[in-house]
N, C-alpha and C positions, 0 to 999 in steps of 0.2 A: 549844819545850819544853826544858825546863832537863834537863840530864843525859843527852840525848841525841844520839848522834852522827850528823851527816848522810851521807847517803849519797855515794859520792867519784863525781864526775863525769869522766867518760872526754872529753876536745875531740879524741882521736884519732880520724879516720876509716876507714873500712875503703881496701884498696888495690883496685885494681882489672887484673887480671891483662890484661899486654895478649894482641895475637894471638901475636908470636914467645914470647913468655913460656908462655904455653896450648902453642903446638905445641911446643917444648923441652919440658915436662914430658912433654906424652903421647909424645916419641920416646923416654923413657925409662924408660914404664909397661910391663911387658908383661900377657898377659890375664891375671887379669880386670882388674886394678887401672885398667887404661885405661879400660874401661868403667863402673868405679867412679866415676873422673874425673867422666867425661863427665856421670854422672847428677848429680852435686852442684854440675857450673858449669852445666849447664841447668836445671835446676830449685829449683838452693838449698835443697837436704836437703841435712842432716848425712849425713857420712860413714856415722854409727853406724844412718841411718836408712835409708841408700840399703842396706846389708848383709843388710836384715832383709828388705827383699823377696820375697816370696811370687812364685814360679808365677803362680798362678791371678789376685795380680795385674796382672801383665803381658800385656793383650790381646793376641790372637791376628792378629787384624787391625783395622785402623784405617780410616775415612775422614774424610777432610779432611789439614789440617797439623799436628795434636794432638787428643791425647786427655786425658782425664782420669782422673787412677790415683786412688783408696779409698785412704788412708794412716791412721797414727794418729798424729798428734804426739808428740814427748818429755812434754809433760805428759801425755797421753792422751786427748788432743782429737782428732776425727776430720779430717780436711782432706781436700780435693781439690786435687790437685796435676795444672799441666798438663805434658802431658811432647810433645815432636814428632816424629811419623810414623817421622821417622830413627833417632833413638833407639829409640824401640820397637822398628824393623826391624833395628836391633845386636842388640838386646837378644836381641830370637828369635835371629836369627843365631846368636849366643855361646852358648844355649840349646840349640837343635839340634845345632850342631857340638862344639866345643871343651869344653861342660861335659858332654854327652851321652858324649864319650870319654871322659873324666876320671872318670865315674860309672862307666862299665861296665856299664849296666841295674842300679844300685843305684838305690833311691828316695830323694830326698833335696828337700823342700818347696821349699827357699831357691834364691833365682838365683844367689845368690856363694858358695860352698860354700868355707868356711875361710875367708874374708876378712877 
């Protein structure tokens, strides 16, 4: 079609972080942000999506090696995302401890509060 510009084609590939590359970054995450990390090279959600995080969906226990977390996509599309055992058991971890102090018995919905 006459007048119209095409769209620019990217031949750049994504990179792929190695192992010493991964561990340097997280020796110089502290909480939460480490565990922020962690949700976004396991599961490949956006940063903006791993933040949004609910409580309620982070199960309480899991069996097998993963589960599957209820998300909503950036456009607003529902997805199921699989997440593994480990993760999840950070995740309460960070949950019960470190963000439970931080709170102080305030209520607050999100996993990563201010992040």
């Amino acid at each position: 079609v006459s007048g119209v510009k095409r769209a620019r084609i990217y031949r750049r590939k994504p990179r792929v972080l190695s192992d010493n590359q991964i561990a340097a970054i997280l020796a110089n995450l502290n909480p939460p942000h480490d565990l922020i990390f962690k949700w976004s090279l396991c599961t490949g959600l956006r940063r903006s999506t791993v933040v949004k995080l609910k409580l309620h969906q982070i199960p309480e226990q899991s069996n097998g090696s993963f589960v599957f977390i209820e998300l909503v996509s950036k456009g607003g599309k529902p997805i199921r995302v699989p997440v593994t055992t480990g993760l999840v058991e950070q995740t309460q971890h960070f949950i019960l401890g470190r963000r439970e102090a931080w709170l102080r018995g305030a209520k607050q919905p999100s996993v990563f509060i201010g992040a």
